[in-house]
N, CA, C and O atoms as CSV, one atom per row, in Angstrom:
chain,resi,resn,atom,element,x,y,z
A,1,UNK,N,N,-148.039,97.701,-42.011
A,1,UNK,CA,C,-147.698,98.387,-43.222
A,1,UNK,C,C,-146.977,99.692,-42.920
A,1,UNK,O,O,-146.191,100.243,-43.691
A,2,UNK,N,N,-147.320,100.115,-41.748
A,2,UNK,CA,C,-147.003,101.635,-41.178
A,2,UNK,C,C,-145.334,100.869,-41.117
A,2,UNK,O,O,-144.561,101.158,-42.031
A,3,UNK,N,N,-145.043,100.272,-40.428
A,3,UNK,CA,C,-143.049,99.946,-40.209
A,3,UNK,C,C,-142.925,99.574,-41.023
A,3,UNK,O,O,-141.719,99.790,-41.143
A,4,UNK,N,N,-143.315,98.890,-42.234
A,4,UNK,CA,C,-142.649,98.679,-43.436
A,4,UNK,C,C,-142.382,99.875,-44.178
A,4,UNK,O,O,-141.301,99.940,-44.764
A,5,UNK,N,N,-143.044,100.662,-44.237
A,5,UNK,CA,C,-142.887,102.024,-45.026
A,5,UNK,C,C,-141.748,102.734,-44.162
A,5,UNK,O,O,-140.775,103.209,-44.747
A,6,UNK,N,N,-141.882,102.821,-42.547
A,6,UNK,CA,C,-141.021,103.612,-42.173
A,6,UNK,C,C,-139.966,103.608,-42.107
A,6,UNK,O,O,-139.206,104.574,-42.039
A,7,UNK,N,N,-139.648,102.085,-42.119
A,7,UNK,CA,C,-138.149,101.095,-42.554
A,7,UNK,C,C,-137.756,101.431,-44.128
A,7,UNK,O,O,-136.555,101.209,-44.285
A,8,UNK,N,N,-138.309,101.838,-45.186
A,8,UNK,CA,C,-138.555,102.223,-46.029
A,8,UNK,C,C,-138.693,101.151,-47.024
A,8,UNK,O,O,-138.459,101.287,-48.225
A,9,UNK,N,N,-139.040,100.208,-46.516
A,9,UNK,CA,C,-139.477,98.954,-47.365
A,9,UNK,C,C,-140.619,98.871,-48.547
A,9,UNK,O,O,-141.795,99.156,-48.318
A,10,UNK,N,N,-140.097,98.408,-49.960
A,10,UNK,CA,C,-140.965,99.085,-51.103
A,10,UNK,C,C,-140.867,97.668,-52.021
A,10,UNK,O,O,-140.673,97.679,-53.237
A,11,UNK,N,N,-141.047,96.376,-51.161
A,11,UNK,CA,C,-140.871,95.230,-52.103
A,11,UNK,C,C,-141.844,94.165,-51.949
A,11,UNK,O,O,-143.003,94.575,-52.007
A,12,UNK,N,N,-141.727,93.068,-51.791
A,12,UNK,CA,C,-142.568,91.958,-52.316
A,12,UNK,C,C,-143.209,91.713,-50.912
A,12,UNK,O,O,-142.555,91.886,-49.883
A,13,UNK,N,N,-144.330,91.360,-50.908
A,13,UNK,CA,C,-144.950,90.863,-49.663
A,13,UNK,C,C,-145.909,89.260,-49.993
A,13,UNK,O,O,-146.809,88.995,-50.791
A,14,UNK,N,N,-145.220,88.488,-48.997
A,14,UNK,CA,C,-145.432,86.933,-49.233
A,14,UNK,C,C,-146.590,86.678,-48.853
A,14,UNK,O,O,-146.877,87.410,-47.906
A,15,UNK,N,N,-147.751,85.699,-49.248
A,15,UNK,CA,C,-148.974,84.969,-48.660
A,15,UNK,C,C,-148.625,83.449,-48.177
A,15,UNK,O,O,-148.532,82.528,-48.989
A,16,UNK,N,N,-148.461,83.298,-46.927
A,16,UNK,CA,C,-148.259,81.870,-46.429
A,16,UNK,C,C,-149.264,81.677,-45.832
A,16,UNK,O,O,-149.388,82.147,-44.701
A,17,UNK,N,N,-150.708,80.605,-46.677
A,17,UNK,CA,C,-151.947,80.259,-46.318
A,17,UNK,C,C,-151.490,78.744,-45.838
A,17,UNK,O,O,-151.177,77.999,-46.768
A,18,UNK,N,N,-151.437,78.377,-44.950
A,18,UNK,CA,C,-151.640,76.822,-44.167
A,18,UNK,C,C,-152.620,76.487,-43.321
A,18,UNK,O,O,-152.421,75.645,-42.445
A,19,UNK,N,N,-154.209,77.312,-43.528
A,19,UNK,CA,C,-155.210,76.940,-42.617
A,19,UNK,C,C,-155.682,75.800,-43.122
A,19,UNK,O,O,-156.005,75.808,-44.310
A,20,UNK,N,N,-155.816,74.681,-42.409
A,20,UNK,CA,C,-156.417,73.598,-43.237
A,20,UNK,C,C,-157.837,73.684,-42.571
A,20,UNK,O,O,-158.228,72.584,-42.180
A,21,UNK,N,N,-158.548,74.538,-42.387
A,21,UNK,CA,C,-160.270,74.693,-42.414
A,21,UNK,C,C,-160.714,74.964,-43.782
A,21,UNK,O,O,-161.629,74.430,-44.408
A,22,UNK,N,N,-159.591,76.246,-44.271
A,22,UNK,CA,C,-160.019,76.265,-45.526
A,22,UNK,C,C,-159.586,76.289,-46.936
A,22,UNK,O,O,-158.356,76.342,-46.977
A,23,UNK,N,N,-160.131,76.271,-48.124
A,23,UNK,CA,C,-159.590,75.965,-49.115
A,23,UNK,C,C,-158.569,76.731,-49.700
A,23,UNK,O,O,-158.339,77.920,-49.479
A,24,UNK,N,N,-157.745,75.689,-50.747
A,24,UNK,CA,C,-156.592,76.842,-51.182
A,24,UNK,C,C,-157.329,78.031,-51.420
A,24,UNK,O,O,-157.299,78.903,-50.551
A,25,UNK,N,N,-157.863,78.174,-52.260
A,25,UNK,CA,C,-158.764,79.265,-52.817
A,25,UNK,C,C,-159.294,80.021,-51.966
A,25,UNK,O,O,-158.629,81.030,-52.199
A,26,UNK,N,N,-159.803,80.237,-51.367
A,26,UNK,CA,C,-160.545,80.708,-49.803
A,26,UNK,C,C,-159.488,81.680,-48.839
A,26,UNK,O,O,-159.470,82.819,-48.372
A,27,UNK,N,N,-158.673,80.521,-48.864
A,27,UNK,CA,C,-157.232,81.152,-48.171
A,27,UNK,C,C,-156.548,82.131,-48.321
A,27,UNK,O,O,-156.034,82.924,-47.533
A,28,UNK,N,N,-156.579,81.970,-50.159
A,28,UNK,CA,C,-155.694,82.771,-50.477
A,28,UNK,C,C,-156.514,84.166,-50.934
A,28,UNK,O,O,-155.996,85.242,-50.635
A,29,UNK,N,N,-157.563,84.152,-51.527
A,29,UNK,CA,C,-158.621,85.207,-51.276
A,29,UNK,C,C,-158.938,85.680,-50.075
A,29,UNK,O,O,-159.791,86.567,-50.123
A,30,UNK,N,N,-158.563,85.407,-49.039
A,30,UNK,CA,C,-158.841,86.435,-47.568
A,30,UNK,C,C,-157.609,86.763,-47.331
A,30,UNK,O,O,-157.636,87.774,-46.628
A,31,UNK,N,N,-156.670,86.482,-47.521
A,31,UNK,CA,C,-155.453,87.026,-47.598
A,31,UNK,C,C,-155.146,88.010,-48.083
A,31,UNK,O,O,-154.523,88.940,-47.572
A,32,UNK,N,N,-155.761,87.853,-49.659
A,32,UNK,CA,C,-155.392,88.898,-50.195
A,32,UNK,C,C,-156.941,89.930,-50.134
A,32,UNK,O,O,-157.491,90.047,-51.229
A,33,UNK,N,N,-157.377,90.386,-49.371
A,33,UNK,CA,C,-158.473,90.951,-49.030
A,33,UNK,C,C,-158.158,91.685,-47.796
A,33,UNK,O,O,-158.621,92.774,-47.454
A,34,UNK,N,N,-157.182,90.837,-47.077
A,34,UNK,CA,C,-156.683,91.538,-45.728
A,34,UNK,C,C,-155.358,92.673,-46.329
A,34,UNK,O,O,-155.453,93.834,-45.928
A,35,UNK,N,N,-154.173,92.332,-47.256
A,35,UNK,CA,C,-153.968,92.741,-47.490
A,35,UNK,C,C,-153.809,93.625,-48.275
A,35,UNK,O,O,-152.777,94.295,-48.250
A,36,UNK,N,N,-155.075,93.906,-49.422
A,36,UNK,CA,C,-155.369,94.717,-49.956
A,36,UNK,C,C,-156.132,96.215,-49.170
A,36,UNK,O,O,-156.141,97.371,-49.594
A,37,UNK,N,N,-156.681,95.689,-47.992
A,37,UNK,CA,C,-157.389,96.689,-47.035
A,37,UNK,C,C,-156.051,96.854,-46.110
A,37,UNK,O,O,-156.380,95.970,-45.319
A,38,UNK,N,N,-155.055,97.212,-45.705
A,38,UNK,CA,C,-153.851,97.772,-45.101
A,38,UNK,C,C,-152.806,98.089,-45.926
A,38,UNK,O,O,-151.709,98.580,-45.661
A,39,UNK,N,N,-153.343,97.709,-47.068
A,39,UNK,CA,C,-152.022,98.299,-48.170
A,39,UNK,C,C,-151.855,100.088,-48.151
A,39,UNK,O,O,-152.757,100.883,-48.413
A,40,UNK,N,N,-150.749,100.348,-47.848
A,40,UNK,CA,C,-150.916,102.275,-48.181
A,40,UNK,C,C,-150.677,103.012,-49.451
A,40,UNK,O,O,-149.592,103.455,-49.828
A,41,UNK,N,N,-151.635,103.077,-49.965
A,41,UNK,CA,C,-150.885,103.627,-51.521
A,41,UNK,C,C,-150.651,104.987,-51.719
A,41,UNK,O,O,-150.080,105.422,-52.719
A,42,UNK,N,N,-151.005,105.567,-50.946
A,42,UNK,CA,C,-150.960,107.462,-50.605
A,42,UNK,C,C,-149.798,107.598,-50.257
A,42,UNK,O,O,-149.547,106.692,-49.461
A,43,UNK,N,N,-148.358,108.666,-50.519
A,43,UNK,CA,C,-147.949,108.767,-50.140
A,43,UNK,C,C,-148.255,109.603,-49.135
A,43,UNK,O,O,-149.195,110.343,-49.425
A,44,UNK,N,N,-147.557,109.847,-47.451
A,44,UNK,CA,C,-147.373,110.975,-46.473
A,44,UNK,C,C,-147.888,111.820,-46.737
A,44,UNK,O,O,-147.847,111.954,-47.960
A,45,UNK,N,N,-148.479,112.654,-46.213
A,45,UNK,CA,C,-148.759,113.954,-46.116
A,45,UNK,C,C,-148.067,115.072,-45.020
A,45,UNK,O,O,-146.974,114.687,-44.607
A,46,UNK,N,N,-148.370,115.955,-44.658
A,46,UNK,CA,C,-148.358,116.737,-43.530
A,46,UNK,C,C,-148.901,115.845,-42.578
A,46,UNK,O,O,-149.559,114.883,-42.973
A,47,UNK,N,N,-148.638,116.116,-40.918
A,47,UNK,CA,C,-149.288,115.521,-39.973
A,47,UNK,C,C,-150.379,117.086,-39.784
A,47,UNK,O,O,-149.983,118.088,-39.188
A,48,UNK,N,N,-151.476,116.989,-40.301
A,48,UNK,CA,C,-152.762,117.658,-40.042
A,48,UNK,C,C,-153.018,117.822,-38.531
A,48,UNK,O,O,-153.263,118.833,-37.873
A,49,UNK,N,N,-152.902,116.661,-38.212
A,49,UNK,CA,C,-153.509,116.836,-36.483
A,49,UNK,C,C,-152.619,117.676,-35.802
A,49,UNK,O,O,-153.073,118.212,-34.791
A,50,UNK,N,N,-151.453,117.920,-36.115
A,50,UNK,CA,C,-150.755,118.697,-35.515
A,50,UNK,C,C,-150.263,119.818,-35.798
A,50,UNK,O,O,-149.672,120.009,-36.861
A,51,UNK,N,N,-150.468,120.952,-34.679
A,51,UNK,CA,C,-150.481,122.275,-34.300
A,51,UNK,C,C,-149.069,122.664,-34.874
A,51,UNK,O,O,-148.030,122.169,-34.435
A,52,UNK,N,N,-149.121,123.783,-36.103
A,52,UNK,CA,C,-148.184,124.447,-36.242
A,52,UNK,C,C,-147.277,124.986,-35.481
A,52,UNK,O,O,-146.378,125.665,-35.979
């Protein structure tokens, strides 16, 4: 998510689920669970850690 932003990329992001262990449903709910937990919705800040 970090190089998509830095590329300045601000568009659609695809789910291609083809695990056949598990169900459509399943699939597509951990998917979107993974990508809901790396999504950045904050914009930038200051870099804090670093010394004026």
């Amino acid at each position: 998510m970090s190089a998509l932003r830095i590329a300045g990329y601000d568009g659609v992001l695809s789910i291609e689920h083809e695990d056949g262990l598990l169900s459509i449903d399943e699939g597509l709910a951990k998917a979107v669970d993974v990508l809901q937990r790396v999504l950045l919705r904050e914009q930038p800040g200051e870099m804090w850690w670093a010394a004026p």
